[in-house]
N, C-alpha and C positions, 0 to 999 in steps of 0.2 A: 504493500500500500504506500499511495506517496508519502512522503512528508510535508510536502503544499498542500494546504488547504486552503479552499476558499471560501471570500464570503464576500459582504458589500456594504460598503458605508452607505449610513442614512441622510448622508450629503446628495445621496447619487439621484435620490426623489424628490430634490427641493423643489422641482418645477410643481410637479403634480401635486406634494404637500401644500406647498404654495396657495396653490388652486380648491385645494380640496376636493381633489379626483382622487385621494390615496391617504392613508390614515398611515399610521405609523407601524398598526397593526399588518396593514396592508404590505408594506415593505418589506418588513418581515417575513410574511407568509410570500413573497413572490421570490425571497433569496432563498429558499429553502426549496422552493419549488423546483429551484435549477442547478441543485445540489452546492449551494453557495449559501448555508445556515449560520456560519458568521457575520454577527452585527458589529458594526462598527459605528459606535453613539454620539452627538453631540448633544449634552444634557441642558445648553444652553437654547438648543433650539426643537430639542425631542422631548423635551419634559417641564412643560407649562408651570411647574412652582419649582422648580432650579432657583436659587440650591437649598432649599426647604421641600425635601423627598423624605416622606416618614416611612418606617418598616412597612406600612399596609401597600405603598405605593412598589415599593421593592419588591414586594409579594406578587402583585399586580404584573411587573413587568417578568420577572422569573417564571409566573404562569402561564403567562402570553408567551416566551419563549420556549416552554416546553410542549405548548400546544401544536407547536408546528416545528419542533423536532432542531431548532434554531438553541444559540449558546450566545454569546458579548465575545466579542474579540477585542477590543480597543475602546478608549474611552480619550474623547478628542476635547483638553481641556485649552478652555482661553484664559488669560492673564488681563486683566483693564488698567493697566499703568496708569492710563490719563483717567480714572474715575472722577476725578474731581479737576476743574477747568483749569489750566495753570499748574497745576501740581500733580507731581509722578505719583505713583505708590514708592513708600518706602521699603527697603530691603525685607524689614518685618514684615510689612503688609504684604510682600509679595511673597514670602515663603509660607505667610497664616493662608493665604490664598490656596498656592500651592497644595499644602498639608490636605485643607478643605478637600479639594479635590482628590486624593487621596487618597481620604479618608472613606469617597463617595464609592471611589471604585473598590474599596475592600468590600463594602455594603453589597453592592452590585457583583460582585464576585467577579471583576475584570482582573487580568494582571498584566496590561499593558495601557498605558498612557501617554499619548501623541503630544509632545509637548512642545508649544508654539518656538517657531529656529528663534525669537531676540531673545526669549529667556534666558540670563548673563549665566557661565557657566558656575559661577562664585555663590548665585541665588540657588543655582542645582545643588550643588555639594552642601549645602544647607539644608537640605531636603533629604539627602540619603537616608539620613539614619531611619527617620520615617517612614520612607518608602522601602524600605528592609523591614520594619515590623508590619506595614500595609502589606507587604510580599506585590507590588508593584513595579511596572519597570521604566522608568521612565527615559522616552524614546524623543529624540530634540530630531523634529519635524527636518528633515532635509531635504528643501524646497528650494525648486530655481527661482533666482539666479548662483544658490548656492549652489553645491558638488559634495561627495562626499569626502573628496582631499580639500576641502578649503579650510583655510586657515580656523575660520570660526568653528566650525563641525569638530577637527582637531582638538582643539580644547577642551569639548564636552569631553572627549576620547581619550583625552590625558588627563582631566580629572576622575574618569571610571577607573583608569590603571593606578591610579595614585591611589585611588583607594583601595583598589579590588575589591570594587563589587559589582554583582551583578545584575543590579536593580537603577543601573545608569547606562545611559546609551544612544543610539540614535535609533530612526524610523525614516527611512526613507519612502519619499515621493518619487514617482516614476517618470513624471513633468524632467526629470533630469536628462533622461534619456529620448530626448525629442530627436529623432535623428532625420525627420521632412518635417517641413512646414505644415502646421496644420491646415486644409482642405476649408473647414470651415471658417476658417481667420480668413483667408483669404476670398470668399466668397463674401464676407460680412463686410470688409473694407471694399472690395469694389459695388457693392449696393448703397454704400454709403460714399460712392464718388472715386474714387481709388481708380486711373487707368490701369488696365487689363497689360499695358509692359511696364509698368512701374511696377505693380503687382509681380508681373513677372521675375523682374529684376531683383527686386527682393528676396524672393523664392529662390532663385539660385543663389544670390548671395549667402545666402543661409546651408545652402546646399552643400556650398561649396568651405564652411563653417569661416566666414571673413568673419572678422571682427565688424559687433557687432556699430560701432561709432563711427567707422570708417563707413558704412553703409547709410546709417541718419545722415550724415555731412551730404554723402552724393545724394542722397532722395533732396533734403531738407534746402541745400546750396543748391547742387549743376544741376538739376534737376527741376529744381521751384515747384518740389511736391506740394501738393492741396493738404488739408488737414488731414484727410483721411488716410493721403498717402504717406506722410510723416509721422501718423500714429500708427499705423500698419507695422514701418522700420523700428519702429521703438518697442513694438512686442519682444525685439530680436532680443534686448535685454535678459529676457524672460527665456529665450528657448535655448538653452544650453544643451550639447551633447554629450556626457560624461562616456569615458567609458567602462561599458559591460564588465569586462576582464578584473577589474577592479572590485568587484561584487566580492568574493571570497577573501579579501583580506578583511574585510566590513562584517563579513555576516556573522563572527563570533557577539557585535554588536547591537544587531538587530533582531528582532521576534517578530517582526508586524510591517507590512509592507501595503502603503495606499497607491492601488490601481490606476493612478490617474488616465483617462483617455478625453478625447475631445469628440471622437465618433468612430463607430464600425462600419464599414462598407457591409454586403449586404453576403457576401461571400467571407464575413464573418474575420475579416483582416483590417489589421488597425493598419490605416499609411502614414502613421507619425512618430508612434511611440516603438522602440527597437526592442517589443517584447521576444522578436523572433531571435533576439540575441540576449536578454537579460534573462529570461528561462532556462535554458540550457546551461549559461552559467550558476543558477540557483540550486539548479538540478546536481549538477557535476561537484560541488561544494557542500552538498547536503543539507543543504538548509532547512531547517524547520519553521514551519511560522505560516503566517496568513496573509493571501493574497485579497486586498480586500478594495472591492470596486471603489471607484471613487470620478464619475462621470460628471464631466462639468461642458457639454458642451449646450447643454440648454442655452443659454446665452448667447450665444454664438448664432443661432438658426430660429430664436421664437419670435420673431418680427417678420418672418417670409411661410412657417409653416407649424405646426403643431408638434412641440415634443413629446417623445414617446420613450422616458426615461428604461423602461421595462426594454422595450425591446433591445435599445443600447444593449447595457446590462448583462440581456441572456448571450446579444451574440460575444460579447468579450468572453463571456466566462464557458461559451463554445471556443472560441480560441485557445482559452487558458488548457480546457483540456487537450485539447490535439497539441498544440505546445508541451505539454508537457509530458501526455504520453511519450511523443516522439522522442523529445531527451531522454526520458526511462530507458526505451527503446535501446536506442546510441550508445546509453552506459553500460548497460548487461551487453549487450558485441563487444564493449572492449574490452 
């Protein structure tokens, strides 16, 4: 049996939540449905009196997840530095913060928590001790235009080893490994004025992985890009390619891994994200842990057509499996 599993954050229904075509319940029962029974929570936006959740509401939600054969993979906590106008939270505040949450996922019987990449790695290592008697593991979000060799990431990394524990770590986003231009980005800025070779132009430059400032200048300057074409080149910030290969020196670090895609073609292949390379390496390294959707292209496409979060969804996590059978495959041959 593998050691991937999978599941689906409840980021991935924001559109239909949104709407109220899909209940929370709802989500639930359609990840299970397609053999992807891991939740992945945000209690800020999944649970209406966050963070005042009493035992019967915990009950509540453990019920609901054994109804439909469903378990919590991750628990995706936010930090409000700026609470109050003018002024940060302080070190305390943000560790009391922290703990809180915590405290929520030992309640909820989570043992992995997504935690947002600014949180300073000095306010983590303040937290360990806690998150050792929570038995949580707290995973520092690595989100483009991070990497997981940047400098910042490093530090959480050198604070877990400093410690030796292993209730500290990272969580990578798979946004890292963009290796084409998203299809929808590009369809969304030329509807919004974007010429179809500036678009282009773009798309290769990406392609071709230029830096990304050298490309704003020519769109922005030699080019006397329009708005749309200037915000276009400024996503590049945002689409970094890491590479794959690199996964296995990482993964003693991670448990819980967010799916990110922006859209499946209909022959059930992502053309952005290089999961046809970052599986096989997951595979090959052994990794344990949870692949868990995390589709964000609603925004991209609800101004020209209807999103249909589910179906995204099911065809990724058809992907997931033929990927990763095939790697199975490849390793038992050699």
């Amino acid at each position: 049996m593998s050691k991937i599993r999978r599941g689906v954050s409840l980021y991935s229904f924001q559109e239909e939540m949104f709407l109220g075509q899909m209940s929370v319940e709802d989500c639930v029962a359609f990840g299970a449905s397609i053999g992807a029974p891991g939740v992945e929570i945000l209690p800020e936006q999944n649970m209406p009196t966050f963070p005042n959740i009493t035992d019967a509401q915990v009950g509540e939600w453990q019920d609901m997840l054994a109804r439909h054969g469903a378990h919590f993979t991750c628990y995706d906590m936010f930090l409000d530095t700026k609470l109050r106008k003018g002024e940060l939270m302080s070190d305390e505040e943000q560790v009391a913060s922290i703990q809180r949450d915590l405290a929520l996922c030992n309640r909820l019987g989570i043992q992995n928590m997504r935690v947002l990449i600014f949180v300073r790695p000095d306010i983590l290592e303040k937290c360990v001790p806690f998150a050792e008697k929570m038995d949580v593991h707290m995973g520092v979000e690595v989100h483009a235009p991070w990497h997981l060799e940047h400098a910042w990431i490093l530090r959480t990394i050198e604070v877990a080893d400093r410690l030796g524990t292993r209730h500290l770590g990272v969580l990578p986003d798979m946004g890292i490994f963009m290796k084409h231009y998203p299809p929808e980005f590009r369809a969304r800025f030329e509807r919004q004025g974007a010429r179809p070779e500036v678009a282009q132009f773009i798309v290769d430059q990406h392609e071709q992985k230029i830096m990304c400032e050298y490309t704003i200048y020519e769109v922005a300057v030699k080019m006397g890009g329009n708005k749309a074409e200037i915000a276009m080149a400024e996503t590049l910030r945002h689409a970094p390619y890491a590479n794959p290969k690199r996964l296995k020196d990482f993964a003693p670090y991670f448990r819980h891994i967010q799916a990110k895609f922006y859209g499946m073609t209909q022959d059930c292949e992502d053309p952005t994200i290089a999961y046809d390379e970052v599986i096989p390496e997951l595979v090959k390294c052994g990794w344990e842990g949870t692949l868990s959707s995390e589709y964000e292209g609603n925004r991209w496409i609800q101004d020209v057509m209807e999103v249909d979060s589910r179906e995204q969804v099911r065809r990724q996590h058809e992907m997931f499996k033929t990927l990763i059978a095939k790697a199975e495959a490849g390793l038992e041959t050699v």
